[in-house]
Residue frames as qw, qx, qy, qz and C-alpha x, y, z in Angstrom:
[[0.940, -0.070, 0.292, -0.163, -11.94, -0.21, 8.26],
 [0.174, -0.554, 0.751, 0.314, -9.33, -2.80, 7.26],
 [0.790, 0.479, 0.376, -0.071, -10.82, -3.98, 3.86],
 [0.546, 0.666, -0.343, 0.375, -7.92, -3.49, 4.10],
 [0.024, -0.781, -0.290, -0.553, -8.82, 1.10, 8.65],
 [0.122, -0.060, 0.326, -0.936, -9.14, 3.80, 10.92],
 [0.121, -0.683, -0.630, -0.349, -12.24, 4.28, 12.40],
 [0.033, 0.138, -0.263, 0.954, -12.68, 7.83, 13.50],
 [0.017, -0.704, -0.702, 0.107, -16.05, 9.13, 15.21],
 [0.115, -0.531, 0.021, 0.839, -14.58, 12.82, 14.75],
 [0.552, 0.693, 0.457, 0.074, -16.79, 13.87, 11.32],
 [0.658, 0.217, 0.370, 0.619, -15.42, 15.41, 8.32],
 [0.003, 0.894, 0.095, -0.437, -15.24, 19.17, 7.61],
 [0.738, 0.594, 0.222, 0.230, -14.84, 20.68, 4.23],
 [0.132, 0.892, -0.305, 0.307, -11.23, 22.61, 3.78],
 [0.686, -0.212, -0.397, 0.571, -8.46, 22.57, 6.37],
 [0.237, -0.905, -0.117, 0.334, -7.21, 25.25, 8.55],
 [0.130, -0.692, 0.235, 0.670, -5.59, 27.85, 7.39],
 [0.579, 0.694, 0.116, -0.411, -7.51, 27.31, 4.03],
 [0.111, 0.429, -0.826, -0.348, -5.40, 26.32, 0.43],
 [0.925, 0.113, 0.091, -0.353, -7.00, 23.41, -1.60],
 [0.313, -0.482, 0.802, 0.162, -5.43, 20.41, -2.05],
 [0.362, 0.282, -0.712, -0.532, -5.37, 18.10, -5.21],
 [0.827, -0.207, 0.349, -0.388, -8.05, 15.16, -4.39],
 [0.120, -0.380, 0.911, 0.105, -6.58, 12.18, -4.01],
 [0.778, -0.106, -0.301, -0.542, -9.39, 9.17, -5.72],
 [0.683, -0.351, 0.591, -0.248, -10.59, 6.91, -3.41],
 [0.206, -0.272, 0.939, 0.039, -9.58, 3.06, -3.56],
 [0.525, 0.222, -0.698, -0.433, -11.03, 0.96, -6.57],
 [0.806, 0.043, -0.590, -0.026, -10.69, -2.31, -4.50],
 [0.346, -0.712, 0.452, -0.411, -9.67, -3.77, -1.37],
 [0.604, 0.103, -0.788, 0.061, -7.51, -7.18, -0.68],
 [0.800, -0.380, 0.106, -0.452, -9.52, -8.83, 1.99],
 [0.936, -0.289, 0.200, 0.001, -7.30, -12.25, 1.98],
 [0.211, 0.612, -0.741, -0.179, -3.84, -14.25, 0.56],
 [0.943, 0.098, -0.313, -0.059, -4.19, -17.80, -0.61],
 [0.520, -0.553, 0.651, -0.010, -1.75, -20.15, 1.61],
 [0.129, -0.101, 0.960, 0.228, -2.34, -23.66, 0.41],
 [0.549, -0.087, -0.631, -0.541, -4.61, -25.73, -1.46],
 [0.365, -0.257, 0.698, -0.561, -7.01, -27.43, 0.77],
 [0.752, 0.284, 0.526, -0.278, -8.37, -30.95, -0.09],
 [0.423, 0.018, 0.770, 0.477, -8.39, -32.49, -3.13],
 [0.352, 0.622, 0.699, 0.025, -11.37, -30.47, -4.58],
 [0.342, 0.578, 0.234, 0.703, -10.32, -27.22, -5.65],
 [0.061, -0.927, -0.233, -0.288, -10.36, -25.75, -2.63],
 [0.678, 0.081, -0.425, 0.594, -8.19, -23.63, -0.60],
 [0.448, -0.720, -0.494, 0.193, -7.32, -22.07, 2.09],
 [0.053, 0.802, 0.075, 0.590, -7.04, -18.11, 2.93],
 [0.371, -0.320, -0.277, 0.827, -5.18, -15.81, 5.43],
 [0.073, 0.935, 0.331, 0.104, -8.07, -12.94, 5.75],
 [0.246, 0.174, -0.067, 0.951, -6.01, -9.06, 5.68],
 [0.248, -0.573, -0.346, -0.701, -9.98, -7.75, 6.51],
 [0.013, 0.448, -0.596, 0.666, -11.11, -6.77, 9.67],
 [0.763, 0.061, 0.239, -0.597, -14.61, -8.77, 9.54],
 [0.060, 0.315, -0.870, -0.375, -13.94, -12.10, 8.83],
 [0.396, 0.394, 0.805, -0.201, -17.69, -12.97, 8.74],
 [0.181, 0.648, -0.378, -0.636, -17.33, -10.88, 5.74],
 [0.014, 0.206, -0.962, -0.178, -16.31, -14.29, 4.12],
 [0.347, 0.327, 0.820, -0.318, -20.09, -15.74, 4.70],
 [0.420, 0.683, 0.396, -0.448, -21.75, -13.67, 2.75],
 [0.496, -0.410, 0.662, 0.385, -19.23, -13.72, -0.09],
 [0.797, 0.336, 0.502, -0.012, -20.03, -14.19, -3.92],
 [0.706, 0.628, 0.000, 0.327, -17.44, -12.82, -6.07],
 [0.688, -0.662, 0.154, 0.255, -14.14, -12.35, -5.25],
 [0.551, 0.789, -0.270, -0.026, -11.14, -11.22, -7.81],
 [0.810, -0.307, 0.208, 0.455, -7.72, -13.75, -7.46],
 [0.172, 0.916, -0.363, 0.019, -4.25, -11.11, -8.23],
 [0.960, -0.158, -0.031, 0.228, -1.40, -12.89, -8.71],
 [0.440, -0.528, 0.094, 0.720, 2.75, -11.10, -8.51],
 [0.291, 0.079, 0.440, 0.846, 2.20, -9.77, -12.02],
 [0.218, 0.377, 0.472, -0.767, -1.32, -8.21, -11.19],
 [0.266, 0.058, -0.809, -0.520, -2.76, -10.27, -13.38],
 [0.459, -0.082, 0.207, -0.860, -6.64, -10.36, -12.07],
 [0.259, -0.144, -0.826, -0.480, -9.38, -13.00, -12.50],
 [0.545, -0.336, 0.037, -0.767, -13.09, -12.82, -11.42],
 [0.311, -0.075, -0.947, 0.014, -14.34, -16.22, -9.32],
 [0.662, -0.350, -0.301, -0.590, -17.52, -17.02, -8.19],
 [0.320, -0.393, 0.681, -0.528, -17.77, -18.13, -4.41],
 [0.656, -0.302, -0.507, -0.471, -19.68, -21.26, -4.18],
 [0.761, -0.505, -0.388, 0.125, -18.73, -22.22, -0.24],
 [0.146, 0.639, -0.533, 0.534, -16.54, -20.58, 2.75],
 [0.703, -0.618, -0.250, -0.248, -16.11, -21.95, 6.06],
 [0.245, -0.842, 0.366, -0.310, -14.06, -21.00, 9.15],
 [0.932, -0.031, -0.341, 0.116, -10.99, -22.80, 9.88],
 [0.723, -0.425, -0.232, 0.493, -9.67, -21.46, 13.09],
 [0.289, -0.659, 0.065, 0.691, -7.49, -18.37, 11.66],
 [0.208, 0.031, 0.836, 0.506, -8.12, -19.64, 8.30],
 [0.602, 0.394, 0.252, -0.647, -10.88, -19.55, 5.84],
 [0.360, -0.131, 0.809, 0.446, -11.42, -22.23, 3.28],
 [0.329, 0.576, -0.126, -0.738, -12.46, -20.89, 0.27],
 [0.488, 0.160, 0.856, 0.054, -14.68, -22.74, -2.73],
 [0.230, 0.558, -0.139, -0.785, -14.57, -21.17, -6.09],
 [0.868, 0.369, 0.321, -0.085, -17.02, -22.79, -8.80],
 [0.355, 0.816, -0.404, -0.214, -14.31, -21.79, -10.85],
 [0.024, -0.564, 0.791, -0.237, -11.80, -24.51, -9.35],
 [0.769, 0.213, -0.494, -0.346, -12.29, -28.47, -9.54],
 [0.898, -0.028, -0.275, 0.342, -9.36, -30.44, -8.42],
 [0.734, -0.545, 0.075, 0.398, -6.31, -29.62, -6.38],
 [0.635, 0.335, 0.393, 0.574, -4.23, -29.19, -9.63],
 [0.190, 0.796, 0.267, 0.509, -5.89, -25.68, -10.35],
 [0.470, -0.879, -0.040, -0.073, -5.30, -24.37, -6.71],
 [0.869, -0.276, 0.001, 0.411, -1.40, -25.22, -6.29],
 [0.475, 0.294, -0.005, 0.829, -0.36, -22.25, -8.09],
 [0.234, -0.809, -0.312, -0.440, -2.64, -19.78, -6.31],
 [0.634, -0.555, -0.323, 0.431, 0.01, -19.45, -3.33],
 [0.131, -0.397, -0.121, 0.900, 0.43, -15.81, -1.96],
 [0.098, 0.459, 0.485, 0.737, -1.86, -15.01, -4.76],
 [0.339, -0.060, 0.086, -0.935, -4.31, -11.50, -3.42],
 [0.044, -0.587, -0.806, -0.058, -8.16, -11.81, -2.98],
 [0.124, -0.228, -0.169, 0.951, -10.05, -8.63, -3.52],
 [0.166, 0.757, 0.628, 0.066, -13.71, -7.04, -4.04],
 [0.211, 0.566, 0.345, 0.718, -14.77, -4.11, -5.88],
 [0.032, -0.153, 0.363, -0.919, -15.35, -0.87, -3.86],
 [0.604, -0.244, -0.107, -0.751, -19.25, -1.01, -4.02],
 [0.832, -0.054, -0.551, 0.010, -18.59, -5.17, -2.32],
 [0.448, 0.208, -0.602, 0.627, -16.71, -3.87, 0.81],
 [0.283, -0.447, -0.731, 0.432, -17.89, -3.69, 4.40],
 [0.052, 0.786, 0.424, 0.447, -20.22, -0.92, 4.61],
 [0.380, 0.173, -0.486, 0.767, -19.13, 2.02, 6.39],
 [0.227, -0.768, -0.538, 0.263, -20.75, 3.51, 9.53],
 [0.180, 0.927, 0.035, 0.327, -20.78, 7.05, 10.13],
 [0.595, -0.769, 0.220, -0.072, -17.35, 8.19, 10.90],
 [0.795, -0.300, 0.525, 0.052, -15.46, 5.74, 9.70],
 [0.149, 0.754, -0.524, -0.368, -12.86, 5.20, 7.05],
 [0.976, 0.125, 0.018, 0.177, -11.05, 2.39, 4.94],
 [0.534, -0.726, 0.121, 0.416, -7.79, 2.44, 5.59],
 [0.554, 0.056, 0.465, 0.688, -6.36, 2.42, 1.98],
 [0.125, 0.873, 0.280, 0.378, -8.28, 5.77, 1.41],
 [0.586, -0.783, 0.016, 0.207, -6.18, 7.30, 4.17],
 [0.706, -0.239, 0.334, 0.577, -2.78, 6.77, 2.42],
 [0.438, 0.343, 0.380, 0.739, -1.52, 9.77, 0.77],
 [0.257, -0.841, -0.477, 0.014, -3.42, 12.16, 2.74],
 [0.057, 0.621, -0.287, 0.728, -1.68, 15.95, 3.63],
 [0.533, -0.564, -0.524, 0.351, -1.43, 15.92, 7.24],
 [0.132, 0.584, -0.117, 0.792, -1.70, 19.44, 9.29],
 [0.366, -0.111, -0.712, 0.589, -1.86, 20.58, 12.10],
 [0.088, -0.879, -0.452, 0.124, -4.84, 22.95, 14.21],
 [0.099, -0.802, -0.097, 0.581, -2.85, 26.05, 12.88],
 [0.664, 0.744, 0.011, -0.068, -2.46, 24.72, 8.79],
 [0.216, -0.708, 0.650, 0.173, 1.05, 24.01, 9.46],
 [0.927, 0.091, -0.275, -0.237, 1.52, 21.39, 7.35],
 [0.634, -0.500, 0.580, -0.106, 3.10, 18.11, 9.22],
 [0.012, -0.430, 0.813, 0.392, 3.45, 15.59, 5.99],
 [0.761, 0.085, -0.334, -0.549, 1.83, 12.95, 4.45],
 [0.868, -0.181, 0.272, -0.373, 0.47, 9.72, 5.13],
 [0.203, 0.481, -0.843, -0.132, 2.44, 6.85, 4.36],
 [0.398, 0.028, -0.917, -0.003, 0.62, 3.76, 6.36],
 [0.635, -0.356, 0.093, -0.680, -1.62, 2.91, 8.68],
 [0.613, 0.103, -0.781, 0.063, -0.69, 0.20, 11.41],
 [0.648, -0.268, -0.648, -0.297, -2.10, -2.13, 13.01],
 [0.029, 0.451, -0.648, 0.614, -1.82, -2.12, 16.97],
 [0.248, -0.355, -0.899, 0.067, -3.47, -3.95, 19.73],
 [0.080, 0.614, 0.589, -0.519, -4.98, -0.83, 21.38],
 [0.425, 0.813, 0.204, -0.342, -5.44, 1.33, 18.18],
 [0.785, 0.465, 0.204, 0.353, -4.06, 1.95, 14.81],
 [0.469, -0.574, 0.127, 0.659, -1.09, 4.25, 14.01],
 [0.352, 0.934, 0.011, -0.057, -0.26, 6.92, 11.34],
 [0.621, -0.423, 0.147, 0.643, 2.61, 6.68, 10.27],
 [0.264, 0.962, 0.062, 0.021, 3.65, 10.42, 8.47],
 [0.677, 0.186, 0.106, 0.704, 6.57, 11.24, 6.21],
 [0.141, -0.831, -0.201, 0.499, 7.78, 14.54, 7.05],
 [0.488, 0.860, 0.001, -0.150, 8.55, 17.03, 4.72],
 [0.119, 0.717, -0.682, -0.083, 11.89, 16.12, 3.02],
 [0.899, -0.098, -0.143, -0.402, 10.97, 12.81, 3.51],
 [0.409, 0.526, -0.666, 0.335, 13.76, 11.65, 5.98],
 [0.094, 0.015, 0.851, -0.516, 11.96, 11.25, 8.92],
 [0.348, -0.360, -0.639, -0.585, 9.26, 9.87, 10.27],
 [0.214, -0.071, 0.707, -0.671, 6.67, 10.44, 13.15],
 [0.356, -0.360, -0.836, -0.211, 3.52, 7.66, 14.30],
 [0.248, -0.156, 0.247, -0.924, 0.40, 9.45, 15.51],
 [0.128, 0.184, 0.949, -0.222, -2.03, 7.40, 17.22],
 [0.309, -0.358, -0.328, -0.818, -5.69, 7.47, 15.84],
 [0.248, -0.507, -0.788, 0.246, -7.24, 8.39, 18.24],
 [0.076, -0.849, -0.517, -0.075, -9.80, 11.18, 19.29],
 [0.412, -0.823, -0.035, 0.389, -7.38, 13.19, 21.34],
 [0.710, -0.150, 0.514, 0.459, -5.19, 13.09, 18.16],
 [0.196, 0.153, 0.616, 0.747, -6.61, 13.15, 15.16],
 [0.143, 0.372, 0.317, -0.861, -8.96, 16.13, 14.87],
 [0.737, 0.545, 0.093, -0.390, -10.96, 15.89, 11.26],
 [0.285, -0.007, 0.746, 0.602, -10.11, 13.80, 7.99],
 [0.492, 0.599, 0.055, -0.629, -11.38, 15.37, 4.77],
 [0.573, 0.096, 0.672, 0.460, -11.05, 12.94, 1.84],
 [0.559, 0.764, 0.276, 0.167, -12.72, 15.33, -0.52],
 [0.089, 0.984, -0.146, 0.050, -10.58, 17.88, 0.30],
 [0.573, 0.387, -0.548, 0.470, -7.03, 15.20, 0.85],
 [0.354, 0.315, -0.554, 0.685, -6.38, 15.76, 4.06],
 [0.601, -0.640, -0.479, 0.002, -6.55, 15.78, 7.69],
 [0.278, -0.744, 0.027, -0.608, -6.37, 17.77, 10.44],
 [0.745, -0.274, -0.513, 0.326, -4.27, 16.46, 13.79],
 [0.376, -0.887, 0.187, -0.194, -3.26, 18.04, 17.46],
 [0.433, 0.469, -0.626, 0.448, 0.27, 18.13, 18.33],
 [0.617, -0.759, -0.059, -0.200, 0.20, 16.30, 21.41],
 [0.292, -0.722, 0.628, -0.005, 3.28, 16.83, 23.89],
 [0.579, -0.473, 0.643, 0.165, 5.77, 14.34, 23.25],
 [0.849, 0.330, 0.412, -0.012, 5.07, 13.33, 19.75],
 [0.150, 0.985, 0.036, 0.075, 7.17, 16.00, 18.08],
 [0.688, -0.634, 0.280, 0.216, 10.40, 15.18, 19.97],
 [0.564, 0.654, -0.502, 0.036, 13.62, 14.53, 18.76]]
């Protein structure tokens, strides 16, 4: 998920081929779910560009952490959301007047791991993904995660190859990606024709 995701339905398997352990990587702390735009109204509230992939996510809502460019944190207390087209306007008891909200542009919004969309089986956040060993079905390794973007029919992988000059974007998808192990770092992908090219 994008609580920040992949979602895979392929289940997890403990190792990789051709065996070797890899250092675990700890999952993600947090996850930025929005980005302040503008103040909205005169009352302290404002308004929010979700990053998440559930934006009824926002409804249920009651604490919420504002990050600003120096990652400089603060805790706020939800007291209202409500849907404003692509928007979400956001009401923190914290916040009064207008005044308090005007600096809060581009500022983060983010919840604590144990606050984030629950996962199904299968399924991933996407900021656990990043940093992952990629290999291949014969332990070859293939490189490491780097990102994970967004498409209209499915997300992408994008993997630094070793030496970290190039890169190559592997679709997630079934026929693709073959197992992810987070305990063990890494996943597990099929070379399919054409990806591989030069």
């Amino acid at each position: 998920r994008r609580e920040s995701s992949f979602v895979s339905s392929n289940r997890r398997r403990k190792g990789r081929a051709g065996g070797g352990k890899e250092e675990k990587i700890p999952l993600t702390e947090k996850f930025q779910i929005g980005v302040v735009v503008s103040p909205h109204g005169l009352k302290g509230e404002c308004k929010v560009f979700p990053t998440t992939d559930d934006r009824k996510r926002f409804r249920t809502l009651k604490k919420v952490f504002l990050e600003n460019d120096k990652g400089e944190a603060q805790e706020l207390h939800v007291a209202s959301t409500k849907d404003a087209g692509k928007f979400v306007i956001l009401k923190c008891d914290e916040f009064q007047d207008i005044s308090q909200v005007e600096r809060l542009h581009g500022c983060s919004l983010w919840v604590a791991r144990e606050d984030a969309i629950p996962l199904e089986e299968g399924e991933y956040y996407a900021a656990d993904l990043i940093g992952l060993s990629v290999y291949d079905e014969e332990g070859i390794l293939v490189g490491t995660l780097k990102a994970v973007l967004e498409t209209y029919a499915n997300d992408v992988y994008e993997v630094s190859l070793p030496g970290g000059e190039k890169e190559v974007l592997l679709p997630a998808i079934k026929d693709c990606i073959k197992e992810i192990d987070l305990d063990a770092s890494c996943m597990t992908i099929h070379r399919m024709e054409g990806l591989f090219e030069d």
